[in-house]
Structure formats: C-alpha cells, structure tokens
VOPAGU-2260 file (C-alpha; in pm, 1 decimal, decimal comma):
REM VOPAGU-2260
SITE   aa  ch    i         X         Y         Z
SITE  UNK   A    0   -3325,0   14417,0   18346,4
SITE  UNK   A    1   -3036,4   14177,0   18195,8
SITE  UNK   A    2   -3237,5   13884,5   18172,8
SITE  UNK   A    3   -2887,8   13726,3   18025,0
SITE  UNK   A    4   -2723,7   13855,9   18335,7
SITE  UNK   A    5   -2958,5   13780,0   18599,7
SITE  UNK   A    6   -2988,6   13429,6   18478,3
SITE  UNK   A    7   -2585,3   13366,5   18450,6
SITE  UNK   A    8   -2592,8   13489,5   18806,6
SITE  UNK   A    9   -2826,8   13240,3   18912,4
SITE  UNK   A   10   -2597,4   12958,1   18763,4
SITE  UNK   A   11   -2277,4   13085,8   18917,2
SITE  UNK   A   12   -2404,4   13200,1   19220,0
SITE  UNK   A   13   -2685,2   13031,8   19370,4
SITE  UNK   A   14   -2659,6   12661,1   19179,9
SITE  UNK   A   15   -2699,0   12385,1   19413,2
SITE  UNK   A   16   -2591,2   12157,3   19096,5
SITE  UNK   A   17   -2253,1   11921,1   19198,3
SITE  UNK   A   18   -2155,4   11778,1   18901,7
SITE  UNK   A   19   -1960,8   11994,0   18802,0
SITE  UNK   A   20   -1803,8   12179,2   19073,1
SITE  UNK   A   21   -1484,7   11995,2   19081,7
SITE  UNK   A   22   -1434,1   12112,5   18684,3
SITE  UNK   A   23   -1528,5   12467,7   18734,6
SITE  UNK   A   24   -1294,0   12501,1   18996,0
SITE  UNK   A   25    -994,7   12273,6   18840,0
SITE  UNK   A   26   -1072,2   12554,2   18547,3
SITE  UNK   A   27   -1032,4   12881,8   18801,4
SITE  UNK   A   28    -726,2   12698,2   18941,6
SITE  UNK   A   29    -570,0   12667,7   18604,0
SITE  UNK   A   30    -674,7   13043,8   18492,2
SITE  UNK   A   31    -502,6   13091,7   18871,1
SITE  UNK   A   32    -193,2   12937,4   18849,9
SITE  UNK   A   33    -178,3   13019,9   18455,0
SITE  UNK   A   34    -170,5   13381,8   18535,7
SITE  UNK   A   35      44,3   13351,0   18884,8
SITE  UNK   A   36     319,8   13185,6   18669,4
SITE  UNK   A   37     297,2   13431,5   18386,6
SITE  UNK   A   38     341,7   13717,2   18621,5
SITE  UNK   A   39     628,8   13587,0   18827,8
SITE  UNK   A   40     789,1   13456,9   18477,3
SITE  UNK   A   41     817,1   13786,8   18319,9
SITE  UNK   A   42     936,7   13965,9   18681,5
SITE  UNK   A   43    1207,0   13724,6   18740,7
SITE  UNK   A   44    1322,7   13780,2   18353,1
SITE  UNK   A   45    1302,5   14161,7   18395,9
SITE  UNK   A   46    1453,2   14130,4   18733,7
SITE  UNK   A   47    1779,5   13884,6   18624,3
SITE  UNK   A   48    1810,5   14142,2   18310,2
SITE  UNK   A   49    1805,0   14437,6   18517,8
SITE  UNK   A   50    2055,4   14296,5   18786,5
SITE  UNK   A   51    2304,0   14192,5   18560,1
SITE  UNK   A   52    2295,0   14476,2   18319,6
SITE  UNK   A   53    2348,6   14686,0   18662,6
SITE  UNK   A   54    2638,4   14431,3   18739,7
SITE  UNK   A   55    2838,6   14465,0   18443,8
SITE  UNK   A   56    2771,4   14816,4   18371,7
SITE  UNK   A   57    2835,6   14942,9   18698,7
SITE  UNK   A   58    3221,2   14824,8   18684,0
SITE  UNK   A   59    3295,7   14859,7   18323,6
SITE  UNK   A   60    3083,7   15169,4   18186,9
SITE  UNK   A   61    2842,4   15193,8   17914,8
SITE  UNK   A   62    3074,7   15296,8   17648,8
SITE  UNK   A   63    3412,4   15245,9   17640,5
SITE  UNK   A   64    3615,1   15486,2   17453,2
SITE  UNK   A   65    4021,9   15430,2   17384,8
SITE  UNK   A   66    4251,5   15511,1   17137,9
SITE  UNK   A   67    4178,5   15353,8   16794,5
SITE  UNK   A   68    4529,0   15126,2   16689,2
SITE  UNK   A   69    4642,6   14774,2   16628,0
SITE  UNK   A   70    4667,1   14685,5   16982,4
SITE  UNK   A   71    4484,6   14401,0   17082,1
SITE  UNK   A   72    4634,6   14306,9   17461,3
SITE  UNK   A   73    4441,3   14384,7   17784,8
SITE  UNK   A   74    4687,6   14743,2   17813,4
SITE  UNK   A   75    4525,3   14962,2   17610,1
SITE  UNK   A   76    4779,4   15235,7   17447,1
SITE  UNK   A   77    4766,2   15651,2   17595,3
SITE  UNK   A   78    4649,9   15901,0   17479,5
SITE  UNK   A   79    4566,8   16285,0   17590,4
SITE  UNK   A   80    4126,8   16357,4   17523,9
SITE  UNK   A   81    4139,5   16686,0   17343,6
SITE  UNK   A   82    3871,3   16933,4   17434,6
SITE  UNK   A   83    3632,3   16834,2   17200,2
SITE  UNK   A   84    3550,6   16549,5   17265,2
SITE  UNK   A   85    3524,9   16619,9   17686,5
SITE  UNK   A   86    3326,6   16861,3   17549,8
SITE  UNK   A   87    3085,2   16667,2   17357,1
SITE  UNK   A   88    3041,7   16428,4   17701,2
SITE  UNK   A   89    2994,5   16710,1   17888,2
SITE  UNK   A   90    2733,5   16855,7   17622,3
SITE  UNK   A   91    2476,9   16526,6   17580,8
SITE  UNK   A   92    2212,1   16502,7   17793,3
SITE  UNK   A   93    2227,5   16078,1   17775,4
SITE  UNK   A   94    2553,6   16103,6   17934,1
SITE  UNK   A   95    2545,8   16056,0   18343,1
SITE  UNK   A   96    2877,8   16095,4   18402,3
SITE  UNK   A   97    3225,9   15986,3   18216,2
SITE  UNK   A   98    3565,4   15904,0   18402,5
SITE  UNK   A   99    3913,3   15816,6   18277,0
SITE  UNK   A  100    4064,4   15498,3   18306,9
SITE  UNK   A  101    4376,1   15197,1   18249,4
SITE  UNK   A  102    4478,2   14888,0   18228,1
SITE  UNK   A  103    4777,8   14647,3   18257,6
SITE  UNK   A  104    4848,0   14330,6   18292,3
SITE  UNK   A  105    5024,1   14177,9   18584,5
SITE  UNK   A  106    5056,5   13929,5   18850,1
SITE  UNK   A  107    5001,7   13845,6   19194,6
SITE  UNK   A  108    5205,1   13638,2   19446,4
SITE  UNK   A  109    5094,0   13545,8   19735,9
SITE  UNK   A  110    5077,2   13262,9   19975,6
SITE  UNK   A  111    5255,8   13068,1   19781,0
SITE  UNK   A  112    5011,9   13140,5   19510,8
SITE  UNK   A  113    4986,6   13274,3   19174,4
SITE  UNK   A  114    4733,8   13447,4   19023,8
SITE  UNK   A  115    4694,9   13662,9   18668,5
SITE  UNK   A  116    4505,6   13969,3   18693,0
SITE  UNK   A  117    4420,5   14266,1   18507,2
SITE  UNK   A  118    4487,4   14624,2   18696,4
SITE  UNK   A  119    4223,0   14832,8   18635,2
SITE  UNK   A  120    4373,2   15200,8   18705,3
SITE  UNK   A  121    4089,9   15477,1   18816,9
SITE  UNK   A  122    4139,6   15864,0   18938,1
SITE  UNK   A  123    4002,1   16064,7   19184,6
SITE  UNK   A  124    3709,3   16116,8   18999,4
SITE  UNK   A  125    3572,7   15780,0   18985,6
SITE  UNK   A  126    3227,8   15693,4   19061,3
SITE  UNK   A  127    3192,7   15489,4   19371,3
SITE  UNK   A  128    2863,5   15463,6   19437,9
SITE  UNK   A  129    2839,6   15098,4   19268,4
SITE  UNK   A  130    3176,4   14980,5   19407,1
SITE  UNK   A  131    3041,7   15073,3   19760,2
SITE  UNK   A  132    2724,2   14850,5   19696,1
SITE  UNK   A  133    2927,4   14547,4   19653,2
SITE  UNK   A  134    3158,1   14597,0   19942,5
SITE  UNK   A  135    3249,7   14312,4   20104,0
SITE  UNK   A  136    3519,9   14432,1   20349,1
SITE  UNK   A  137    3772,3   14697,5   20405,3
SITE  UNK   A  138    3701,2   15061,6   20231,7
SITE  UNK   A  139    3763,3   15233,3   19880,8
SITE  UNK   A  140    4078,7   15395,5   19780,8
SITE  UNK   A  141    4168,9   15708,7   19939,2
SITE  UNK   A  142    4334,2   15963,0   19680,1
SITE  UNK   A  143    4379,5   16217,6   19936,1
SITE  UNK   A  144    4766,8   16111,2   19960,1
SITE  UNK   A  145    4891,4   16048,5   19625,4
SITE  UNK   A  146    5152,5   15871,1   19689,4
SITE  UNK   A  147    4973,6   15614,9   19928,1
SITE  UNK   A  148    4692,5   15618,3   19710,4
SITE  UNK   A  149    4963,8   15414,3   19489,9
SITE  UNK   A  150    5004,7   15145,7   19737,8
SITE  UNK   A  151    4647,4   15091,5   19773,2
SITE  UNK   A  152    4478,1   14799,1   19587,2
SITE  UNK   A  153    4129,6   14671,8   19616,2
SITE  UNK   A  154    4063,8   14274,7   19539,9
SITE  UNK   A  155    3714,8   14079,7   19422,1
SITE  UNK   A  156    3613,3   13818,1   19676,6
SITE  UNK   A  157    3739,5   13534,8   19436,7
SITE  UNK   A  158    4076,4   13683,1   19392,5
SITE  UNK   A  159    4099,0   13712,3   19798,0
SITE  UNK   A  160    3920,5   13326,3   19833,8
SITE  UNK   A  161    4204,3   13192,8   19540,7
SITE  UNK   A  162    4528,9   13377,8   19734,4
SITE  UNK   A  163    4393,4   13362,8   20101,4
SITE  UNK   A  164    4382,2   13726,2   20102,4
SITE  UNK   A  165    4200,9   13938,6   20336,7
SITE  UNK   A  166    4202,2   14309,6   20404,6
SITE  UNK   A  167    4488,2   14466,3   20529,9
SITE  UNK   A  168    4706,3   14233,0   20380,3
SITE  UNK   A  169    5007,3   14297,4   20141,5
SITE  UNK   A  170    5125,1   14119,8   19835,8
SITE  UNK   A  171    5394,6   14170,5   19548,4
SITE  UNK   A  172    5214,4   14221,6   19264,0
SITE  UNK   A  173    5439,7   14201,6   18901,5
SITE  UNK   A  174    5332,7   14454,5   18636,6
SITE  UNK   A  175    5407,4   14270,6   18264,6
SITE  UNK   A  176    5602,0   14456,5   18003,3
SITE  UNK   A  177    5936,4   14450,5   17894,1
SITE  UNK   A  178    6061,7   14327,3   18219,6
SITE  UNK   A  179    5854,7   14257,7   18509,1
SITE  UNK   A  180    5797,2   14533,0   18746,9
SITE  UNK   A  181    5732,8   14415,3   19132,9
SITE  UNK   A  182    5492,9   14666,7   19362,7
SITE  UNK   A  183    5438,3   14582,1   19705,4
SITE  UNK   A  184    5044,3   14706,3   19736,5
SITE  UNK   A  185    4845,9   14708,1   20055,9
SITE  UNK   A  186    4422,9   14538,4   20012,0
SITE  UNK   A  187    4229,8   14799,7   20167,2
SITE  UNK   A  188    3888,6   14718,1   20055,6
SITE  UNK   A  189    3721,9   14357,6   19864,0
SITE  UNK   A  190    3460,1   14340,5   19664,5
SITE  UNK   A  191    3231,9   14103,2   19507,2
SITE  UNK   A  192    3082,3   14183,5   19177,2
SITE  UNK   A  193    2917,3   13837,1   19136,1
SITE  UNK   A  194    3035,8   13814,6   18762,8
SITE  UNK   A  195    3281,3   13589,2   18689,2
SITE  UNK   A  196    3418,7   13748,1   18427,5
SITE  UNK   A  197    3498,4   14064,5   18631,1
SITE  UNK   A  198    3539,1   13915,9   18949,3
SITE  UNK   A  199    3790,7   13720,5   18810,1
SITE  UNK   A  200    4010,4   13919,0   18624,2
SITE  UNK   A  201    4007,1   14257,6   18758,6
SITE  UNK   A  202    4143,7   14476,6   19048,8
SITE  UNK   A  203    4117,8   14797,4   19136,1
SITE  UNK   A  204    4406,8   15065,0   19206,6
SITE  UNK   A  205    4593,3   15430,5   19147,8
SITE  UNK   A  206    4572,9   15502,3   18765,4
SITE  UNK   A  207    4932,4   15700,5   18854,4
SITE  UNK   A  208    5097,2   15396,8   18946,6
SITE  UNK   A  209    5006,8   15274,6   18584,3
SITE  UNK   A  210    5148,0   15642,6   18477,8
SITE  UNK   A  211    5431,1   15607,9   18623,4
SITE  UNK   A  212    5514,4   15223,8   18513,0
SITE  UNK   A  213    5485,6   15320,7   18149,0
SITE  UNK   A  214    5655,7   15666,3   18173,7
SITE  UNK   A  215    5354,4   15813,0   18063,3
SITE  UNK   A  216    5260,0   16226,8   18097,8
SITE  UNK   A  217    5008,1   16318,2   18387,2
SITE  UNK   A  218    4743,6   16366,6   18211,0
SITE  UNK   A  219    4780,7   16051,4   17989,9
SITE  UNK   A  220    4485,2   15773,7   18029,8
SITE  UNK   A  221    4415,0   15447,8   17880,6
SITE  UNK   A  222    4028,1   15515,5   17783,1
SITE  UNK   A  223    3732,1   15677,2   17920,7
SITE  UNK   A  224    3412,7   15458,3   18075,1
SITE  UNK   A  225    3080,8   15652,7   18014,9
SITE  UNK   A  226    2742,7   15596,9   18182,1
SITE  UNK   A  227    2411,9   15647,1   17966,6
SITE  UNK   A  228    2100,7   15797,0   18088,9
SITE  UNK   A  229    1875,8   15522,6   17932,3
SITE  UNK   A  230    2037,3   15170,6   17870,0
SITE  UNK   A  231    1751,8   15127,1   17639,1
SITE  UNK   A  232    1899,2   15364,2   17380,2
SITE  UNK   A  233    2203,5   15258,9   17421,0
SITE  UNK   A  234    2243,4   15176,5   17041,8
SITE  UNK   A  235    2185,4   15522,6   16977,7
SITE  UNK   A  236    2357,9   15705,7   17239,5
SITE  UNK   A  237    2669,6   15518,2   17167,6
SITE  UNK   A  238    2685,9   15610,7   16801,2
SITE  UNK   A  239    2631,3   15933,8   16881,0
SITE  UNK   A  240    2910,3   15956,4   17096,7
SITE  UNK   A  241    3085,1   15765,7   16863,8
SITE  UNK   A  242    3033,7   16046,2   16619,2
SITE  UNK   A  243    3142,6   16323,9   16814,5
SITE  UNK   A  244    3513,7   16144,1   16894,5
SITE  UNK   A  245    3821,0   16259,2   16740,8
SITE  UNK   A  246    3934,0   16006,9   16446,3
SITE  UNK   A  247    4171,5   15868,4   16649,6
SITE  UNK   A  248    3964,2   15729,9   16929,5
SITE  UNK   A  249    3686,7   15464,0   16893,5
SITE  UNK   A  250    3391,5   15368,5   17134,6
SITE  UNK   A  251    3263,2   15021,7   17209,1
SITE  UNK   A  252    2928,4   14951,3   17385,5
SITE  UNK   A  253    2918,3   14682,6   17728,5
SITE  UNK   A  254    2744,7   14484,8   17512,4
SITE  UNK   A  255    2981,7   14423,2   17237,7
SITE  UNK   A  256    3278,1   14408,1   17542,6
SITE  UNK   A  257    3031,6   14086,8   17728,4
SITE  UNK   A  258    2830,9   13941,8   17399,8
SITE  UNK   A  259    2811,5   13635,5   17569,0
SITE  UNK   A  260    2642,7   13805,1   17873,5
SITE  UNK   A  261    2370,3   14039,4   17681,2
SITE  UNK   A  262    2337,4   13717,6   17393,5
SITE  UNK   A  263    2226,4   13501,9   17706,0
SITE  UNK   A  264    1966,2   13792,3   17838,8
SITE  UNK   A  265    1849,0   13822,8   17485,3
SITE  UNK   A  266    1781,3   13459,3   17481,2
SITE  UNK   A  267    1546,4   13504,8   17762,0
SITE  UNK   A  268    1322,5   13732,1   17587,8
SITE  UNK   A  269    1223,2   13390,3   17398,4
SITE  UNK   A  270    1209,6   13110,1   17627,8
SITE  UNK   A  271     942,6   13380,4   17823,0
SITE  UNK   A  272     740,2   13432,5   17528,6
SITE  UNK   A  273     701,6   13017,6   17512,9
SITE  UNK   A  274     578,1   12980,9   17832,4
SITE  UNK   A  275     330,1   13256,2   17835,2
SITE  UNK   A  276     207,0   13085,7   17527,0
SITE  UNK   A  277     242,8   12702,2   17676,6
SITE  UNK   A  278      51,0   12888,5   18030,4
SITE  UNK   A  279    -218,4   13078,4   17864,9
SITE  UNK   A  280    -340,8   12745,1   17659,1
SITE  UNK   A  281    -358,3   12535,9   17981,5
SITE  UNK   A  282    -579,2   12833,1   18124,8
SITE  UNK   A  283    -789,8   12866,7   17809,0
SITE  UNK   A  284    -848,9   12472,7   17751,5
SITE  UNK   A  285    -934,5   12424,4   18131,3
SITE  UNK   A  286   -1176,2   12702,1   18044,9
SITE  UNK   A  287   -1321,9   12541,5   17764,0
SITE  UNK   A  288   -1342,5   12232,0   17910,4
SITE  UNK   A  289   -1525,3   12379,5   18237,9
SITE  UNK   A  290   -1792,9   12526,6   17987,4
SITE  UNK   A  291   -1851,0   12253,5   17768,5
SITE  UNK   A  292   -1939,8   12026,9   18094,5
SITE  UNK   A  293   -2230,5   12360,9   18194,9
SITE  UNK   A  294   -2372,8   12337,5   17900,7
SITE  UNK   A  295   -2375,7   11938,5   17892,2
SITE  UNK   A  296   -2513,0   12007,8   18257,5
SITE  UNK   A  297   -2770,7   12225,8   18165,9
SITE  UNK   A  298   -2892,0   12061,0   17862,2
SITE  UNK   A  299   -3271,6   12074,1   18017,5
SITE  UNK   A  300   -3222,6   12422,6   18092,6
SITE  UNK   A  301   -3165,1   12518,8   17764,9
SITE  UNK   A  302   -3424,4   12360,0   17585,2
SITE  UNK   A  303   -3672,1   12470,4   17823,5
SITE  UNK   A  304   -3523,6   12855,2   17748,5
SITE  UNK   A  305   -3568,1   12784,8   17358,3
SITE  UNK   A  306   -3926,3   12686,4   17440,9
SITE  UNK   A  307   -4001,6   12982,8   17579,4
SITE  UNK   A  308   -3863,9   13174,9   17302,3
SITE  UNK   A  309   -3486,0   13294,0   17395,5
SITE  UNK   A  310   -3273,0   13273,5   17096,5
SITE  UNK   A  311   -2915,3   13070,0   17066,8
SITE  UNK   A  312   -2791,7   13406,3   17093,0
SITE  UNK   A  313   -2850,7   13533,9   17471,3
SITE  UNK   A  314   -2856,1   13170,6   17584,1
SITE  UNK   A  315   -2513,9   13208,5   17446,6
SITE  UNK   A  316   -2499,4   13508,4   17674,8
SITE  UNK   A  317   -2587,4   13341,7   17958,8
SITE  UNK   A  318   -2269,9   13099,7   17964,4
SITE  UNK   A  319   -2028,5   13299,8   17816,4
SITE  UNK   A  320   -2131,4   13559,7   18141,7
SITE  UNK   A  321   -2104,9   13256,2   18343,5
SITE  UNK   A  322   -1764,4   13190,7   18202,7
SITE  UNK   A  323   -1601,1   13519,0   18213,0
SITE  UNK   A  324   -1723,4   13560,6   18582,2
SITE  UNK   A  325   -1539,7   13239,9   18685,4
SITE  UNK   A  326   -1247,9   13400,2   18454,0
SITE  UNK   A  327   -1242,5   13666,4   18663,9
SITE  UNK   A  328   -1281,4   13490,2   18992,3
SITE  UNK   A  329    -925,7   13288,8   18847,3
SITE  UNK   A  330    -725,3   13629,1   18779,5
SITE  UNK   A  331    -842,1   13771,0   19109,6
SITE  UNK   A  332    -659,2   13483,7   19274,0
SITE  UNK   A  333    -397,8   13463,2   19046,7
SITE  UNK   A  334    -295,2   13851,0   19114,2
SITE  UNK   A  335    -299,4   13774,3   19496,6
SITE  UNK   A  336     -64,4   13461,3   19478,0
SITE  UNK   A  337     177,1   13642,1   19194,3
SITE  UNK   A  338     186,6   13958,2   19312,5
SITE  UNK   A  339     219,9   13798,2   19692,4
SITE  UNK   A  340     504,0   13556,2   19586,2
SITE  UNK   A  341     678,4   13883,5   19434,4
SITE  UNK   A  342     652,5   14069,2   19686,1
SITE  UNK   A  343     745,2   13811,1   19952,1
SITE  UNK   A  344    1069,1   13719,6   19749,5
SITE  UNK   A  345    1160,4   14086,2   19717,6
SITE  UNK   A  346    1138,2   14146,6   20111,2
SITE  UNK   A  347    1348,7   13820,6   20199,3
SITE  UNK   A  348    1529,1   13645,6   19926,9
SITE  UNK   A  349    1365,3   13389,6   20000,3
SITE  UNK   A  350    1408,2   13153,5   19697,6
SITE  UNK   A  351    1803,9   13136,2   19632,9
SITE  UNK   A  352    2055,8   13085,5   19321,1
SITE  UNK   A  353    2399,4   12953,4   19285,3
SITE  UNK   A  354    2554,2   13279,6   19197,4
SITE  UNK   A  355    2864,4   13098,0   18988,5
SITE  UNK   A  356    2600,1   13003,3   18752,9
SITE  UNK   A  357    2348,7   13285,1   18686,1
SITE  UNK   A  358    2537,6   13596,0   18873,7
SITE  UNK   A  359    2329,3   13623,4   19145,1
SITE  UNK   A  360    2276,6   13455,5   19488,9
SITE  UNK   A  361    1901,8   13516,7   19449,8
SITE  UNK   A  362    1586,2   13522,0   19220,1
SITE  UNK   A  363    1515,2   13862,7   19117,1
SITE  UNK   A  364    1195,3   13994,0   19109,1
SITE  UNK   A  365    1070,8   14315,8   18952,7
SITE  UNK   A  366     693,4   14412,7   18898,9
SITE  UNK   A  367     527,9   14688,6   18686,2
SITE  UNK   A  368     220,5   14750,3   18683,0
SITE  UNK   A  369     158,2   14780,7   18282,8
SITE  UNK   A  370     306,6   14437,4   18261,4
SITE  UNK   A  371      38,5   14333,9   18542,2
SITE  UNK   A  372    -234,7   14503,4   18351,2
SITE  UNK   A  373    -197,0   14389,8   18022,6
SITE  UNK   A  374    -137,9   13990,7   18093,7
SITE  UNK   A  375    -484,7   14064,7   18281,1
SITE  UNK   A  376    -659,9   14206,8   17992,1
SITE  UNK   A  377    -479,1   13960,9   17771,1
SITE  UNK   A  378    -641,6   13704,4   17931,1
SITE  UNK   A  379    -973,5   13825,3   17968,0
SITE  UNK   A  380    -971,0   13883,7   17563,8
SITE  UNK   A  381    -789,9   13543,3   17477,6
SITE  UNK   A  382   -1049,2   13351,6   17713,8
SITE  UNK   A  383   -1354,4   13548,7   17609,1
SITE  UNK   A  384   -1287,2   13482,2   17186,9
SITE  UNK   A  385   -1175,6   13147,2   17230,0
SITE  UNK   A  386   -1477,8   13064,2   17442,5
SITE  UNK   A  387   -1733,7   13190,7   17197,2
SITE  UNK   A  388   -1635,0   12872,9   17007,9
SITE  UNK   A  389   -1749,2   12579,7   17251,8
SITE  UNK   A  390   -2037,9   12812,7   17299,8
SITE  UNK   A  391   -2181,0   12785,4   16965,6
SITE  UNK   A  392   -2276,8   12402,2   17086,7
SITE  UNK   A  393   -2580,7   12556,9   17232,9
SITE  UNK   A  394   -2735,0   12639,9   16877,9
SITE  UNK   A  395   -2729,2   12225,8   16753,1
SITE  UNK   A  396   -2955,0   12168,8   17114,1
SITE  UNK   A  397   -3294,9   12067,7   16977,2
SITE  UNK   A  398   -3543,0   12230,9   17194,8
SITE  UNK   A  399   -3761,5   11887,0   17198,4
SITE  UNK   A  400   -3445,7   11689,6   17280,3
SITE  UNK   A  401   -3332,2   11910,6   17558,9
SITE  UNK   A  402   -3617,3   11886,1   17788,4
SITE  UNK   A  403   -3652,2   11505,0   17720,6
SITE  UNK   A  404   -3305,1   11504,0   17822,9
SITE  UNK   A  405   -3201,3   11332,3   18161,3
C-alpha cells in the first residue's frame, strides 16, 4: 500500500479540520477561474483571427496577381495571362481555385448623395460561395444575359445605409477616366462584409462593362485573385506562385494588401501570451498559499509522523498528493465552466461586439482540443514544480516542536 497516498487521502477527503477550508477552496477557485479564462482567452483570439482572415480573404483572394508597371491608382492596367502561368495555377496543389478580376474608380449619385467607390469587375467564373454567406438582401449577379449582367450591380450594407439604397433600386453611377462615363446600374443583391475597409469602398459588377469602358479586348483582365489551400503557408505558397509568373506580372499576398488588419491579429498573439502568464501565477500563488496554511495546520501531524520514523521526503509526499488532488479538482471545474461558456457562446451569440470596431457583431469562439490539453497539462506541471518549493518547509519542522505545537 501507498502509505503516502492513503494518508493524503485521509487529509483531503475525510478531514473534519475548518481552518482552512475557506483557503483550499479560494485556491481551487483560482486554479478554476485561472484555467476557465485561459481557455476562453486563447478561443476568442483563434476565433477573431480566423473570422477576419475568412472576412478579408473571402472578398479579395489570397494572392493577388496584376500586371507589374508604374501604376499606382485603384485601376489596375490589362493584360492577357499567357498559358503558363494558368498553367502553373492550375498545376499547384495549394491553389483552391483562381478567378480573373478589375477595377475602376467611379462614383455614385443618388438621393441627392454622393459617394466614391471602387468597381470591383468579376466573370462568370467567380466564386460565390462567400458572397452568398454575407447576403443581406436581393441575389448575386446573373451572367446568363450578358448584356443585363452589365446593368447589374451589387452594394455593401454601408454603401446602401450612406445613399438610402435598397434592392431593386437604380442609380447613375460615373466611371473616372478621361471624361466621366455615366451607367445607369440596377442593385440586385447587398451585402455586408463587416470590414470597413471593404465594405466601404467596394462594389460588385460585370467585369465587361469595365471591358468595354476602357476599350479593352475580351479576354483582357485587370489581375487574378487566388485562394490557398493552407493560409498558414501562405508565405510560401505565394512565392511560389510568385515564381512561376511571367516577368511581367507580380503577386501580392492579403496580408501585405491589409497590413494594418494582419499587424493588429499579430498583436494578439502577445497580449494572449501576457495573460496566460498574469492567470497561471494567480492559480499557482493561490496554490501555494493553500499549502503553506496545511502544513501550518498540520504542524502536530507532522511531527508526530517524524516520530514514528517517516522521512521529510514522503511527508513531502503526502501534501504535495494533497495538493495536486485539489489541482485537479480546480481544472475539472475549470474545463466545465470554459468549455461550457464556449460552447454556449457558439450556439447563441450570446456575448456581442460593436462590429465598426473589431469586424464582427459577436465574440468568436473556437476550441481545439490540443489547445485544451496542453493548458491542462501545463498546469498540472507548472503547479506541481512550483509547489515542491513551499513544500520543503516540512524538513525545518523539529519533530519535538511539532507535537508540542498547539
């Protein structure tokens, strides 16, 4: 038999002692809430990076790639993809999908309003399935008639809020170049991204209608927006397309298109690292603290064990036992109220943001389970070698002392 064990169960299990109740329990409330708020800190920092990654990269595209020149305005210049490099897309396997695009400048008047936008031009083959996710009214644009396909427009929710536009509604829209160009385009469908940057300065139409403004040949485009398999590699994958491009095309990642964006998610890689530090001290010193008052407690105790012969090292035993079973009495009950809080915010939203500020409407949540698993065994370790140290207390206890203690 564990004589170490058996006696640490006695002491956590079957004490009738009072004193210190109220500390052993402050101690598993603060390994509790220590883990809870560790858990829910890095799920709501994977879940706002993960949400706003999709955000952006779901309208503009992984990689960007457009024709390499001096121009610096929102149009980018034309140019024909040769078959190389549709090859090379087509040819590596981190590439979901790719899809031409364009873009011009222009403006829209309406109810007595004015607004500057940038017209985003897209093709039959776009990708809709993110557009369609963010639907707020109306439908996407129907290419099956080319020439009303032209006439077609699609608006973010801030665009339609600014104008007092809703769908179904028509507006002149001026195209800026040399001399404005006026289109009378029809809002079939609104949107809402729920980044300002994008909400705000794009819309959505016929790539042709571009083609046609500039005079440029059918199969003419302004760039082409590629989708990676892993957004982790994204480094890589977009220096490899890079590589494979003709030399007078370039490629530029989402991140270096938003640095603001991804240098803000970045930062919140550190301010999560300080408060898993700041939250595993207050669970390791309410730890400490709970064991130094047991072994003040049981002062008598452990002189009358050093009597009968037990070394300082398996009365050390006995506490430390003690310790890590009220340890693991703390991350029991921390687990239930993260994991529950998680999972209750995933099912209703309950716990809201001001989506003009940080993108979304709601605190995002998302939970793995080898993030779970190793703040659990972190703990366990942290709170196990730290608490050797208060333990070592037990070897300056004079046997003689101890039982004359009261």
């Amino acid at each position: 038999m564990n004589t170490e064990y058996f006696i640490a169960g006695r002491i956590a299990i079957k004490s009738e002692r009072t004193f210190s109740k109220l500390i052993v329990r402050i101690a598993i409330a603060g390994v509790m809430l220590s883990l809870a708020v560790m858990m829910l800190s890095v799920a709501i920092i994977k879940g706002f990076k993960t949400e706003i990654q999709e955000k952006v990269r779901g309208f503009i595209g992984d990689v960007r790639i457009f024709k390499y020149d001096l121009n610096n305005s929102f149009e980018l210049s034309p140019f024909t993809p040769d078959t190389g490099t549709i090859k090379s897309l087509k040819n590596n396997p981190e590439v979901v999908y790719y899809q031409p695009y364009a873009t011009k400048p222009a403006i829209i008047s309406a109810n007595d309003e004015v607004e500057g936008i940038n017209f985003k031009g897209i093709d039959a083959t776009f990708n809709w399935d993110y557009i369609k996710r963010h639907l707020v009214s109306g439908t996407v644009l129907n290419f099956a008639d080319s020439a009303k396909a032209m006439q077609q427009i699609m608006i973010s929710q801030y665009t339609a809020n600014r104008l007092k536009l809703k769908t179904g509604d028509d507006f002149i829209m001026h195209f800026v170049q040399g001399r404005p160009r006026p289109r009378k385009l029809k809002i079939v469908g609104i949107y809402s991204i729920g980044v300002e940057e994008i909400d705000k300065s794009f819309v959505v139409g016929d790539i042709n209608l571009i083609r046609r403004l500039n005079n440029w040949k059918p199969d003419q485009i302004g760039g082409i927006e590629v989708r990676v398999k892993d957004f982790s590699k994204l480094k890589e994958t977009s220096t490899t397309i890079y590589s494979s491009l003709e030399l007078r095309l370039k490629s530029e990642s989402v991140e270096e298109y938003f640095p603001a964006i991804f240098t803000w998610l970045s930062l919140l890689d550190v301010n999560t690292k300080v408060l898993l530090v700041l939250m595993m001290a207050v669970g390791v010193i309410n730890m400490i603290t709970a064991l130094l008052i047991m072994i003040l407690e049981r002062t008598n105790m452990i002189g009358m064990l050093k009597a009968f012969g037990m070394t300082d090292l398996s009365i050390m035993k006995i506490f430390l036992y003690n310790s890590i079973y009220l340890v693991g009495l703390g991350l029991l009950l921390g687990n239930l109220l993260g994991l529950g809080i998680a999972f209750l915010q995933t099912c209703t939203h309950i716990f809201k943001l001001d989506q003009t500020s940080y993108y979304l409407s709601y605190v995002p949540m998302e939970i793995h389970f080898t993030d779970v698993l190793l703040l659990n065994v972190s703990t366990v370790l942290i709170c196990f070698i730290v608490l050797i140290l208060p333990s070592l207390l037990i070897s300056k206890i004079s046997p003689l002392k101890a039982i004359r203690f009261k």
